[in-house]
C-alpha positions in Angstrom: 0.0 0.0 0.0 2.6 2.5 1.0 4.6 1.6 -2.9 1.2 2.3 -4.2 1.1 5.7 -2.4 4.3 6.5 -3.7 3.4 6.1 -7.1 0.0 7.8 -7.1 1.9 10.9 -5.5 4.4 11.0 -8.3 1.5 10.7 -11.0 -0.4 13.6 -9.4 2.8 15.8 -9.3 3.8 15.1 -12.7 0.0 15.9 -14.1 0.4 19.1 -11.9 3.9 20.4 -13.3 2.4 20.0 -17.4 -0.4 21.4 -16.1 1.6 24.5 -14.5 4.5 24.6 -17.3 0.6 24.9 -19.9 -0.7 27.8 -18.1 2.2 29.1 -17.2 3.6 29.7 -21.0 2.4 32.4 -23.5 3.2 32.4 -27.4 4.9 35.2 -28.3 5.4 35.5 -32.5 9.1 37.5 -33.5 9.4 40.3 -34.2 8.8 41.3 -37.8 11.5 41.2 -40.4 12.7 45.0 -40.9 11.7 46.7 -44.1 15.3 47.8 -45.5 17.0 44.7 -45.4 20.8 46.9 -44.5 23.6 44.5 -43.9 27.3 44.7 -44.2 29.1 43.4 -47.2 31.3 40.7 -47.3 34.6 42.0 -45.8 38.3 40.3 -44.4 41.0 41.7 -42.3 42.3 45.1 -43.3 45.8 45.8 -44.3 46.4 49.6 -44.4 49.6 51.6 -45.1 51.6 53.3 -42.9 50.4 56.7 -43.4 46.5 55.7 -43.8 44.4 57.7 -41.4 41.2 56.1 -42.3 39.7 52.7 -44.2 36.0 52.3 -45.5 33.5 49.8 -44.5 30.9 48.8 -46.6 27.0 48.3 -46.3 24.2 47.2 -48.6 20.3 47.3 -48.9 18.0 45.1 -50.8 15.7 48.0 -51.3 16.9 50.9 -53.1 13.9 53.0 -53.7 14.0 56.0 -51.4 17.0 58.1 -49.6 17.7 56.4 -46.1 19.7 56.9 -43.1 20.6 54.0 -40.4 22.1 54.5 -36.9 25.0 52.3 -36.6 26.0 50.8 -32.6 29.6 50.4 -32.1 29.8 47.2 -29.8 33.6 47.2 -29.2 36.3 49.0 -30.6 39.7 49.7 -29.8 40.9 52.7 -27.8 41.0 55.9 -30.7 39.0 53.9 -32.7 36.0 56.5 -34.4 33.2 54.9 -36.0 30.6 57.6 -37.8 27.0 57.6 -36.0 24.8 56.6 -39.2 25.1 55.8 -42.6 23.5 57.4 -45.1 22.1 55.7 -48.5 21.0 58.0 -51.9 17.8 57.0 -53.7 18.7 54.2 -55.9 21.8 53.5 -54.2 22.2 49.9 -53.2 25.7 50.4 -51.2 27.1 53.1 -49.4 30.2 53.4 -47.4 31.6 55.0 -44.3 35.3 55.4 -42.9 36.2 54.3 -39.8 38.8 57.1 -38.4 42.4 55.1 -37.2 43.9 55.9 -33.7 46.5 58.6 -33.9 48.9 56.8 -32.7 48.6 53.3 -34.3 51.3 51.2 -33.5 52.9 48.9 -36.4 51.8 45.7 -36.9 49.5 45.6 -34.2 45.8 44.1 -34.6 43.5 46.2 -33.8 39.1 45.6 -33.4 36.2 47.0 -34.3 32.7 46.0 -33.6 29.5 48.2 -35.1 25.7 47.1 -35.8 23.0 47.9 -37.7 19.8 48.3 -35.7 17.3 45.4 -35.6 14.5 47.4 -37.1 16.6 47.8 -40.8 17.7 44.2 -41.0 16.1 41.3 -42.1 17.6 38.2 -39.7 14.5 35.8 -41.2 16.7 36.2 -45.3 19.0 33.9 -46.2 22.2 35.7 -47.1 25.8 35.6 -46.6 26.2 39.2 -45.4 25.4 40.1 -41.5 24.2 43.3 -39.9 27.4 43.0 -37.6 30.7 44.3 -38.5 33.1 42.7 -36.5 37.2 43.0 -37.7 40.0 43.1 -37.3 42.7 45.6 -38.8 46.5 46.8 -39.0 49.0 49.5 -40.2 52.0 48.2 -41.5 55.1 49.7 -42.1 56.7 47.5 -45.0 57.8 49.5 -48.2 59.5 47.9 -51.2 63.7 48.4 -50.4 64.8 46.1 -53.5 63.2 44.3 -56.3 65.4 41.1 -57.6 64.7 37.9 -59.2 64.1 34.5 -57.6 65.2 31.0 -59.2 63.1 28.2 -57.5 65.4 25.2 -58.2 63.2 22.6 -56.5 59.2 22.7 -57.7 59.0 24.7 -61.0 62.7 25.3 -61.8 62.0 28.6 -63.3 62.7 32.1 -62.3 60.5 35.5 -61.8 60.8 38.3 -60.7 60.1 39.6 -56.9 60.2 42.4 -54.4 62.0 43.0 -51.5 59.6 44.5 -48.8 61.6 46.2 -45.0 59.7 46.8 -42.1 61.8 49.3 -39.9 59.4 49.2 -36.4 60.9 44.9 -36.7 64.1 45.3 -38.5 62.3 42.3 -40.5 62.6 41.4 -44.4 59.6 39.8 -46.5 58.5 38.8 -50.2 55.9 38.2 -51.0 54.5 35.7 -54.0 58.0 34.4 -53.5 57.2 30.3 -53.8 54.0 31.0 -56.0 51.8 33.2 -56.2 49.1 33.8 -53.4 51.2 31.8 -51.1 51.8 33.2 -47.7 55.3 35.7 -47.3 58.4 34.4 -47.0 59.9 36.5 -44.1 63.2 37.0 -42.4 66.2 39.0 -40.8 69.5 40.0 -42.3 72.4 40.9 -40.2 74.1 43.3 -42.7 77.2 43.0 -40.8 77.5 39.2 -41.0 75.4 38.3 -43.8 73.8 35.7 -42.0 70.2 35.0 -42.8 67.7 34.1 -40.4 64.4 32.5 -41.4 61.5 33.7 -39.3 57.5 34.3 -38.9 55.7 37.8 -39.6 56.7 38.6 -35.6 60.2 37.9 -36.2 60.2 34.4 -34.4 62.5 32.0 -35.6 61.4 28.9 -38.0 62.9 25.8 -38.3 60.7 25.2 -41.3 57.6 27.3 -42.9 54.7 25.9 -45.1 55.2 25.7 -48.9 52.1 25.6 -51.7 53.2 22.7 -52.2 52.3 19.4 -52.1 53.3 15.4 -52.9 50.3 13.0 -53.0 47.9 15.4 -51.6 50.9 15.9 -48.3 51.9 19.5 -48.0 55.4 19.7 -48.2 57.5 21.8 -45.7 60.6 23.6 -46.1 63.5 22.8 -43.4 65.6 26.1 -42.8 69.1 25.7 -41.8 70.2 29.1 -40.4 73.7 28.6 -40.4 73.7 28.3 -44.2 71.2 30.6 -45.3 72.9 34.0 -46.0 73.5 36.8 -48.7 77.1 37.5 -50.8 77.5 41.0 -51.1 79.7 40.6 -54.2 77.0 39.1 -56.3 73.6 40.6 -54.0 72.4 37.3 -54.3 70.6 35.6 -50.9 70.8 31.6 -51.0 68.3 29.4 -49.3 69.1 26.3 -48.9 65.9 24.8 -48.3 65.2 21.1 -47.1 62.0 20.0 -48.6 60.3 17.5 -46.9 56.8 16.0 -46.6 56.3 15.6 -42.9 53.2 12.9 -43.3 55.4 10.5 -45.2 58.5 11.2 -42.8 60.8 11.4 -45.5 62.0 14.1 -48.4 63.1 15.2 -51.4 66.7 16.9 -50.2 68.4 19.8 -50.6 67.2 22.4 -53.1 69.5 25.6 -53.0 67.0 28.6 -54.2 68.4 32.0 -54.8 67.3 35.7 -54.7 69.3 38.2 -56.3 68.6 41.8 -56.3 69.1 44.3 -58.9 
């Protein structure tokens, strides 16, 4: 009798919470989409020179038909960081712009953030569409300017040369060059010690590599290029740097050797 009491008491609690969860919920439909449809264009990190003061950010609307202004929220944003309070679209005018005012004293090759939105009311979250009402980036000033231009003879993949620049970043005493395996690959980047000649392979902070990723690839296995630093270095008499690269495929744990490659300036 008492199990039986124990049950029944369970049966009428449960019935009593769906009963409470049923009265206690209301329906409530969402909020309707917003008539102007404003979102940001597609975007990716910004780059920007070293004496850029401002960089443009870009919105669009699926209806053009009448002149319209949007407030824009500014989420986050680094210190300095000036973001405009609305944007402003012409009749007809599917995309507008606005610039987004730097810090005035940006430091090189530093990320900075920002963060803006479009109000609720002038998007459309129910569309399917690759662009957002949220702007959220990331940007940088750099202070690399072309010190050289030279050719480089790949002796390893295509066996060909072309012809390159030599980009210097004072604020990291680093080198880079870009396009320098292929083109589109990442930059190749590293220090030269003018006094020695010794070459030093490195990341875009200056770190040290043992070996950086190539474009490359055997079997569908990227291929890696081994740096050793003792041997990499530049001869004066002929302004030619050699990089005697190790190219290996680190999935197969085995390579291809040594294949010297060569950059000589003008």
């Amino acid at each position: 009798m008492k199990l039986h009491k124990i049950f029944l008491f369970a049966a009428v609690a449960l019935a009593t919470a769906f009963t409470s969860c049923s009265e206690d919920d209301t329906y409530e439909a969402g909020k309707p989409a917003g008539k102007y449809n404003v979102t940001f264009a597609e975007y990716s990190p910004v780059t920007l020179a070293s004496d850029a003061t401002s960089f443009e950010v870009t919105l669009q609307r699926a209806d053009a038909s009448e002149a319209l202004t949007v407030p824009l929220t500014v989420l986050s944003a680094s210190e300095g960081v000036v973001v405009p309070s609305s944007a402003s679209f012409a009749a007809g005018e599917e995309t507008t712009t606005i610039d987004v005012t730097l810090p005035s004293e940006m430091e090189y090759n530093t990320d900075y953030s920002v963060s803006i939105q479009i109000p609720e009311e002038y998007t459309n979250p129910y569309a399917e569409q690759a662009t957002c009402p949220i702007y959220k980036n990331t940007f940088l000033k750099e202070d690399y300017a072309v010190e050289a231009t030279g050719t480089y003879t790949d002796n390893f993949w295509y066996e060909e040369s072309w012809s390159v620049s030599l980009e210097y970043s004072p604020s990291q005493d680093l080198y880079r060059v870009k396009d320098m395996f292929d083109d589109g690959c990442d930059p190749f980047f590293f220090k030269w010690n003018k006094e020695t000649n010794v070459v030093t392979v490195t990341d875009a902070t200056g770190t040290t590599q043992k070996y950086i990723s190539t474009p490359f690839d055997y079997s569908g296995y990227p291929i890696v290029a081994y740096c050793n630093q003792a041997k990499f270095s530049y001869d004066p008499s002929s302004k030619t740097f050699e990089f005697p690269f190790y190219w290996y495929v680190p999935a197969l744990s085995g390579g291809f050797g040594i294949y010297a490659c060569y950059l000589a300036l003008d």
